[in-house]
C-alpha positions as CSV (number, residue, x, y, z in Angstrom):
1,X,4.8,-28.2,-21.6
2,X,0.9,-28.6,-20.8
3,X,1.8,-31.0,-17.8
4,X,4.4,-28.1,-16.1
5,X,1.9,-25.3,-16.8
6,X,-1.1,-27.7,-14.9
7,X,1.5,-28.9,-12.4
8,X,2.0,-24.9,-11.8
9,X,-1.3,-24.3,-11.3
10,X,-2.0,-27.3,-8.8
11,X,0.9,-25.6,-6.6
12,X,-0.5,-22.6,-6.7
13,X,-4.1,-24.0,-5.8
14,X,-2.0,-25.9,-2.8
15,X,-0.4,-22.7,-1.6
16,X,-3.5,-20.4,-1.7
17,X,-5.7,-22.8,0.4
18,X,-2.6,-22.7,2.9
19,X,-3.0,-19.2,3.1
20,X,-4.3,-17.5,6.3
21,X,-6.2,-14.7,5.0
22,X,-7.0,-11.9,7.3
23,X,-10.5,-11.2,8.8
24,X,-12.5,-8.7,7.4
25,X,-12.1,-6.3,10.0
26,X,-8.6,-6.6,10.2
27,X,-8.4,-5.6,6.4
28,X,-10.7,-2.4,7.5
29,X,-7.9,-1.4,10.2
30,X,-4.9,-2.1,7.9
31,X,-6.8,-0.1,5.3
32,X,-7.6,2.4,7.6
33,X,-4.0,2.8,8.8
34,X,-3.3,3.1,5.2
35,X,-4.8,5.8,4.0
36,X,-4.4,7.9,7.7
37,X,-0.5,7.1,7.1
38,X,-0.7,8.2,3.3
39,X,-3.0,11.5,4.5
40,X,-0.3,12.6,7.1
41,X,2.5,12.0,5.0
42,X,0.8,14.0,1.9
43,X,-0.1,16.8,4.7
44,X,3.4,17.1,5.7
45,X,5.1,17.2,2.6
46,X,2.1,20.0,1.1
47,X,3.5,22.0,4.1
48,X,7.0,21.7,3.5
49,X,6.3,22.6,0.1
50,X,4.4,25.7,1.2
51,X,7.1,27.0,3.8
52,X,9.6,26.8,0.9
53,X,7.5,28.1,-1.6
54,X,7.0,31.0,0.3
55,X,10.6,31.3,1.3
56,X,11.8,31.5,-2.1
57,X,9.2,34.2,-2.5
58,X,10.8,36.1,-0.1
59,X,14.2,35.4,-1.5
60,X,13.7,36.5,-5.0
């Protein structure tokens, strides 16, 4: 059991030094593109929310 469990972990180490990690400023840009995506999104859907808010008002 102790040999798969370090075996595991060996992989792993193998597989994570393989990885190409992105540059810092690439991060920034994804993150960036993140939250601007999540803000529009959240902005739309406050509207929409709004419009029918006040349409039910209307209605009732």
């Amino acid at each position: 059991m102790l040999q798969k469990i370090t075996q595991y972990f060996r992989e792993v180490s193998n597989e994570l030094k393989q990885t190409t990690w992105p540059t810092k400023d690439a991060t920034k840009r994804m993150a960036l593109l993140v939250v601007a995506v999540a803000t529009l999104i959240a902005l739309y859907l406050g509207g929409i929310d709004f419009l029918l808010q006040k349409a039910m008002e209307i209605l009732i």
